[in-house]
RODO-2510 file (C-alpha; in nm, 4 decimals, decimal comma):
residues 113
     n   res          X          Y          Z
     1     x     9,3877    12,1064    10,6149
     2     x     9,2706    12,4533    10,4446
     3     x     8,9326    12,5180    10,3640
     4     x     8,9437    12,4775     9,9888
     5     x     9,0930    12,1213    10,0580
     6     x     8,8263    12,0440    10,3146
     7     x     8,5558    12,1497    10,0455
     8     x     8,7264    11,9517     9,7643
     9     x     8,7164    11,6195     9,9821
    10     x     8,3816    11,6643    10,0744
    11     x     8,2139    11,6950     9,6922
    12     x     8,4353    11,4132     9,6453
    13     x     8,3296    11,2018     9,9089
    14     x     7,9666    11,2794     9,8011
    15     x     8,0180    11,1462     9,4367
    16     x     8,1738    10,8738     9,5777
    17     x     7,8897    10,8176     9,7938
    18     x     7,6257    10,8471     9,5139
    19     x     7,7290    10,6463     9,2620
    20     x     7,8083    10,3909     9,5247
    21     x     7,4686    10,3447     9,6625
    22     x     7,3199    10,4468     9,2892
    23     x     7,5317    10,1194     9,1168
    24     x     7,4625     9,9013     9,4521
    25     x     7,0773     9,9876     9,4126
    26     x     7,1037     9,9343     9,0128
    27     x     7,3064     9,5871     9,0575
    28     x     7,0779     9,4407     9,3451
    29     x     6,7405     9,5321     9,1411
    30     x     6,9222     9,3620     8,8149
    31     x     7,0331     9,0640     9,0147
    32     x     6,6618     9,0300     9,1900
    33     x     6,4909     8,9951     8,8553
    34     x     6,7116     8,7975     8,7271
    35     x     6,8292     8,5589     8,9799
    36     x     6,4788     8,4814     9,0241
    37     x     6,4409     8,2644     8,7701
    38     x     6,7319     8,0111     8,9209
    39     x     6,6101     8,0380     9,2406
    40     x     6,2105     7,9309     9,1040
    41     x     6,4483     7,6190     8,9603
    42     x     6,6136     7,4854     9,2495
    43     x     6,3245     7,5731     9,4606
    44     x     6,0635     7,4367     9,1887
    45     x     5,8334     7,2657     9,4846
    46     x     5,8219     7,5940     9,7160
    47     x     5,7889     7,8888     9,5226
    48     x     5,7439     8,0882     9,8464
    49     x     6,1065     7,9665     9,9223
    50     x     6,2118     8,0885     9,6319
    51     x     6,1002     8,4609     9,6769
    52     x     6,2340     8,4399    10,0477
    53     x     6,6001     8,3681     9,9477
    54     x     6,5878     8,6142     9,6745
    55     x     6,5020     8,8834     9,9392
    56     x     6,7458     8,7591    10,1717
    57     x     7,0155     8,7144     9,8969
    58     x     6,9358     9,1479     9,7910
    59     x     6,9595     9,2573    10,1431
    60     x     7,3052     9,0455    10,2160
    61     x     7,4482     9,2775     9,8966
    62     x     7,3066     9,5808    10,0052
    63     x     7,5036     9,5075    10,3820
    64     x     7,8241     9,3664    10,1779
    65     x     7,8480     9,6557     9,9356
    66     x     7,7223     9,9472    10,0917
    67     x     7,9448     9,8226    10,4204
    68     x     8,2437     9,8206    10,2306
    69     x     8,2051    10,1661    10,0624
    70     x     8,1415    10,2940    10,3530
    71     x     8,4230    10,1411    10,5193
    72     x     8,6718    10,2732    10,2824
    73     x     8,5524    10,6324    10,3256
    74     x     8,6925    10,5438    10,6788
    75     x     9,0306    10,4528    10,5111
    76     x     9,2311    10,7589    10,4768
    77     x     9,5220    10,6242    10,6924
    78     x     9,8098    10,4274    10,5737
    79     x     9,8511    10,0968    10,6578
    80     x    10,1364     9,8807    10,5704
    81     x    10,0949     9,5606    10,7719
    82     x     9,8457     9,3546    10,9224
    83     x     9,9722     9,4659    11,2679
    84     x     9,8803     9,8230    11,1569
    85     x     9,5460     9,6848    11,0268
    86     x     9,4481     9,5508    11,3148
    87     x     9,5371     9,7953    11,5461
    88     x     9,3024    10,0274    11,3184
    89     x     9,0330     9,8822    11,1630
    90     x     9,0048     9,4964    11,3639
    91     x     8,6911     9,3551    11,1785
    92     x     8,8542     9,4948    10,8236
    93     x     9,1839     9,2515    10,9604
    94     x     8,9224     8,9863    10,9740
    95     x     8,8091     9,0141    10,6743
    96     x     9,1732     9,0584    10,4671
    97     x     9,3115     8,7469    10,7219
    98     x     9,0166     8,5143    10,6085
    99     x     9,0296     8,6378    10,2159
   100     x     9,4033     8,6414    10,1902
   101     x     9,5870     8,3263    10,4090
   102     x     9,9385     8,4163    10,3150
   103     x    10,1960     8,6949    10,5084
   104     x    10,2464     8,8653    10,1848
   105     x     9,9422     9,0796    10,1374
   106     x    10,0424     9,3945     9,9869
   107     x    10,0878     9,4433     9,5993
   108     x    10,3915     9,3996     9,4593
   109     x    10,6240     9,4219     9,1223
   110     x    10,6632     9,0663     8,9615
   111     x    11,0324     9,0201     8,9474
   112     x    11,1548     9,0733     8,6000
   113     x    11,4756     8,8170     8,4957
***
């Protein structure tokens, strides 16, 4: 890889970075405040409770979202099938196995008639 191309990937990791941690911060403070108010509801006879989920429920996002940014900066390889997935990335084969059951994974073109 030349220089210049080494340079260009790295400003563009480092945007990528930002607003990644910049929209994760803005969306956890946003869903705080406002989840709040549910969470007072359902937990109308321990408001203590309450607060404690809240907290727990922001710093679960933060791990989710800034995890899987930062996973996909790791992502630069090509994988095409969950053998290749979990030979590279096993906890990421986890993940896509739970979230998507079937054997066909990868996008595809509907088939036109």
């Amino acid at each position: 890889m030349t220089p210049e191309a080494t340079d260009h990937l790295l400003s563009v990791y480092l945007v990528y970075v930002s607003a990644s941690i910049g929209l994760t911060i803005w969306l956890a403070r946003t869903l705080f405040k406002n989840g709040e108010v549910f969470l007072e509801e359902v937990f109308a006879d321990n408001p203590r409770m309450a607060s404690a989920v809240n907290r727990l429920l922001v710093v679960g996002f933060y791990l989710l979202n800034l995890g899987y940014a930062f996973v996909t900066l790791k992502a630069g390889n090509e994988v095409n099938t969950r053998a290749e997935l979990m030979a590279y990335d096993p906890m990421l084969y986890a993940i896509v196995a739970g979230t998507m059951r079937s054997d066909d994974w990868r996008p595809t073109c509907p088939a036109t008639p």
